[in-house]
N, C-alpha and C positions, 0 to 999 in steps of 0.2 A: 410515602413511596409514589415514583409517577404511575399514572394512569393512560394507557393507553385508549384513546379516541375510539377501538374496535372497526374502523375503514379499513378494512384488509386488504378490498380494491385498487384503494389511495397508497397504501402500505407497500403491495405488492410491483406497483406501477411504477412508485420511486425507486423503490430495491431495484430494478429491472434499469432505470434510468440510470442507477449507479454504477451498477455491472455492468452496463455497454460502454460508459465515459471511462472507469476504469479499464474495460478490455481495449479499446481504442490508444487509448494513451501511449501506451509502450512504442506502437507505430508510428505514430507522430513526433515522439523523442527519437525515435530509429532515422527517421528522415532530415529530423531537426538537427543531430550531431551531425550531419555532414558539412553544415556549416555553424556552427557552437560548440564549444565545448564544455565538459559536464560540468563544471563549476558554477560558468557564468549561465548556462539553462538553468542548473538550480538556482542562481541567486536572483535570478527576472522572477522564478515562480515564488519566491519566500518575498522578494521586497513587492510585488504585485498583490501578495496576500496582506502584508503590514496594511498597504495602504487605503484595502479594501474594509481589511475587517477593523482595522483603526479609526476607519470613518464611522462604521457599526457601533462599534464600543461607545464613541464619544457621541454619537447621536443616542446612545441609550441613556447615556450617564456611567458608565460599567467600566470605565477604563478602570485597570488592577491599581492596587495600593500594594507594593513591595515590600514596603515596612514591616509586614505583618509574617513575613519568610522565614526569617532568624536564618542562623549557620546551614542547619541543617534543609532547609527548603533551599537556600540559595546551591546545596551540593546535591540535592534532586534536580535541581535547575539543571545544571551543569550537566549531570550524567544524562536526563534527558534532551538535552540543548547536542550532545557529543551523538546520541541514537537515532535524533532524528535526522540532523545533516547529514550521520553515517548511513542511514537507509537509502535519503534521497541521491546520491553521492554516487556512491556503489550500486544500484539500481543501473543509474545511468553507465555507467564505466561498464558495468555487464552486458551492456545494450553493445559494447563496440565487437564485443566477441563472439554472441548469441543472438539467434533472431527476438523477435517481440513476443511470440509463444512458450518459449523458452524460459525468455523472464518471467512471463504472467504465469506459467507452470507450476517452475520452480517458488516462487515470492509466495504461493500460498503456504510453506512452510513455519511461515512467521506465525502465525496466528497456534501452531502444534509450539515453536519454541514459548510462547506466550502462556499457554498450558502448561508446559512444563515447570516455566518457570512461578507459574504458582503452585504448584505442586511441592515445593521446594522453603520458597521464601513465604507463602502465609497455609500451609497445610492444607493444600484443598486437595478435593477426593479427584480420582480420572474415571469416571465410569466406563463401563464393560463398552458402550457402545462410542464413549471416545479413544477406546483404543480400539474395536473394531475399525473407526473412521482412521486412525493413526496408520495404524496395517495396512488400509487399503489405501490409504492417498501413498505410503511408501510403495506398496506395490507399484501404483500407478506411475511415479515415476521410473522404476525399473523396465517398464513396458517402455513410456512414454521415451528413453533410450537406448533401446534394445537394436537398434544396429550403432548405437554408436556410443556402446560402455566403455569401449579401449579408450578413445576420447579421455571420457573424466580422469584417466587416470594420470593424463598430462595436464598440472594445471600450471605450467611455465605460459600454456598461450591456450588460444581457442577454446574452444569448447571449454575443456576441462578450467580453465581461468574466470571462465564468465560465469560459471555454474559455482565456483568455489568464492566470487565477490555478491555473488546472490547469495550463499547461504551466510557470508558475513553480515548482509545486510537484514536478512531477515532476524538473525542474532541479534544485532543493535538493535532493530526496531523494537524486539520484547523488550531489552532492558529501559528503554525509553520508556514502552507502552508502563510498566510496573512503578516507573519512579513519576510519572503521570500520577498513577492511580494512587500513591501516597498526597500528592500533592496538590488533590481535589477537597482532600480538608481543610487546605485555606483556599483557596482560589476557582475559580469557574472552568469548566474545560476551557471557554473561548477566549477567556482572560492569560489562561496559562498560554496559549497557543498563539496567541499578540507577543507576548515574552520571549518568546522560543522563536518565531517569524524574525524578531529584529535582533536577537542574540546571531540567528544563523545569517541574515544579512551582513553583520558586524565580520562574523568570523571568515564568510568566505569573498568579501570583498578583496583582500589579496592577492587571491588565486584568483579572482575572477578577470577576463579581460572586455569590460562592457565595451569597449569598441568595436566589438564583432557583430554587433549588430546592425553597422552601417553595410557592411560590406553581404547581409542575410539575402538571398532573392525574395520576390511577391512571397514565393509560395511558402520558404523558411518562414517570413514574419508569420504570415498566417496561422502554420505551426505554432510558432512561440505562442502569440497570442489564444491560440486553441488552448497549449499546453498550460499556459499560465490560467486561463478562466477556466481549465477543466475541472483544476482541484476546486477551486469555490463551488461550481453548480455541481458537481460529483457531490462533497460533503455535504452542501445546504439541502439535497435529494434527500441524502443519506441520515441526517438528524433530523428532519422533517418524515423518515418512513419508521425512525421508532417513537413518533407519535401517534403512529395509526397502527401498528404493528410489532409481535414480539419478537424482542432485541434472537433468539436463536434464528425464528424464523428467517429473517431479515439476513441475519448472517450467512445462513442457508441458499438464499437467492443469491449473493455476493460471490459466492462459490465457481457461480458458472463465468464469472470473466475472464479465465481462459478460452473460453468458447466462443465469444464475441470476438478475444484475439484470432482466434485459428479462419473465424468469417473474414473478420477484418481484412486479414494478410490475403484470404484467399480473392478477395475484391479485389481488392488491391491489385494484386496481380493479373486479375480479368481484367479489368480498367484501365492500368496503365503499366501493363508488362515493362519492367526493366526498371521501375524503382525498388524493389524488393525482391531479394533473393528466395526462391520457391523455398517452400518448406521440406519439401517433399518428405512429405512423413505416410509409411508404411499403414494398412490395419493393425499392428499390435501398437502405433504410437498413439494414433489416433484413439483406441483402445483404451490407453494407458490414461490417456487427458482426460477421459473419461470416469476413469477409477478414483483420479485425483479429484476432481469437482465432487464426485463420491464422500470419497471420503472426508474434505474437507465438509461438505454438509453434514457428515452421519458425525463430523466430529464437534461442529455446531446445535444441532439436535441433541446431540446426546447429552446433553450438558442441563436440560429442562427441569430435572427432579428437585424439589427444592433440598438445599442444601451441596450440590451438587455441585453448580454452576462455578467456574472458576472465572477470573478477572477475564480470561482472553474476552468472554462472554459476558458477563455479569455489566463489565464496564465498557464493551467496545464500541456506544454510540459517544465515549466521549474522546475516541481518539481519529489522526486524522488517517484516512486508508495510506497505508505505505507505497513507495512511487521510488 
């Protein structure tokens, strides 16, 4: 079993690193779709990762051996290869309907459908205090749309469409995240995730139209280039803080990246009024984002007792944060 270093300082400082690169992100894909479209952003960020972490691997000696997959690993491939493009995909497509607060709100669902789904498919327990955390992060977002429930209930367009490809995505990401976790008994997380980088390349090169990136402004590239190094220095934070720190805690500080979105946005708009549509969110929204980073922590903590711990947790320093 690994050992944690006990730097809680070093632990906590990268947690912190991650949360803000994650709460930032969604804004700078917000900006960036104005000139790209979600396909070809995801496929700059997926073939940007092959060729970072493929230079890793092969400078370690680690590059994966496939052979060793059979039938069934190559059909974990697939289901996970279909959850992760489908997270990153729909992430973005939600971004054209809902602000970046919204997303990063909403998206921490994923990590409750990931619970669930071990609950299900390998029998793990949900302790008292991960349904407390359940209850309240649902609460939170009934606040977190409480002038604007009639909204959801149209999901042809706006709101209610962006909110309803966020929760598909958060959906695929468990299935992804579980046929992952099967599939670390032959393979290394970062081994798996070179695999799934140039499978997702492969798949959305069709859809993609990398031409677009001639016609980007200064500031689009800039983005791109932000959005594409955020995942590496986000994840290499994030697997370097559960070397100093435990994998709940860690998840716990994770929790607050909707709140670095809500800074974010609100910069943003101090800084340079008129790229970003005002949030304007109420005391009971504000409230609400608050119940959610809540509850996603007390749903993370809760999970500590041994025997208890389900994959969401158990296994979340080998998967990559959802986007």
């Amino acid at each position: 079993m690994h050992q944690i270093s006990g730097r809680w300082r070093l632990g906590l400082a990268l947690a912190l690193l991650t949360a803000a690169c994650w709460g930032v992100l969604p804004i700078a894909l917000k900006l960036l779709l104005e000139g790209m479209d979600a396909y070809t952003v995801t496929w700059y960020r997926f073939a940007t990762s092959v060729a970072v972490l493929g230079v890793f691997l092969a400078a370690t000696r680690n590059l994966p051996s496939v052979r060793t997959l059979g039938r069934m690993g190559w059909t974990l491939m697939l289901v996970a290869l279909v959850g992760l493009v489908g997270n990153y995909v729909l992430y973005l497509l939600a971004l054209r309907h809902v602000s970046p607060s919204v997303n990063q709100t909403v998206i921490q669902l994923a990590p409750i459908f990931l619970l669930f789904g071990g609950l299900f498919i390998y029998k793990e327990r949900f302790t008292v205090w991960q349904r407390a955390g359940f209850v309240t992060l649902v609460t939170g977002l009934m606040l977190f749309f409480n002038r604007r429930l009639p909204e959801l209930a149209d999901v042809s367009a706006g709101l209610g469409l962006g909110v309803l490809l966020l929760l598909i995505a958060a959906l695929v990401w468990a299935g992804y995240a579980l046929a992952q976790k099967s599939l670390l008994k032959t393979l290394s997380s970062q081994q798996i995730l070179w695999i799934l980088y140039i499978g997702a390349v492969a798949l959305l090169l069709p859809v993609s139209e990398l031409g677009q990136i001639a016609s980007l402004s200064p500031l689009q590239w800039a983005l791109l280039a932000f959005s594409c190094a955020n995942t590496l220095v986000a994840y290499g934070a994030f697997a370097e803080a559960m070397e100093h720190w435990e994998v709940s805690r860690v998840s716990a500080v994770l929790s607050i990246s909707p709140l670095f979105t809500l800074v974010g946005m609100w910069l943003v708009n101090w800084l340079a009024p008129g790229y970003l549509q005002p949030e304007g969110l109420n005391l009971l929204s504000i409230g609400g984002a608050l119940l959610v980073v809540t509850g996603s922590a007390l749903t993370a903590l809760g999970g500590q007792k041994t025997g208890s711990t389900v994959p969401g947790l158990r296994y979340l320093r080998y998967f990559p944060r959802l986007k």
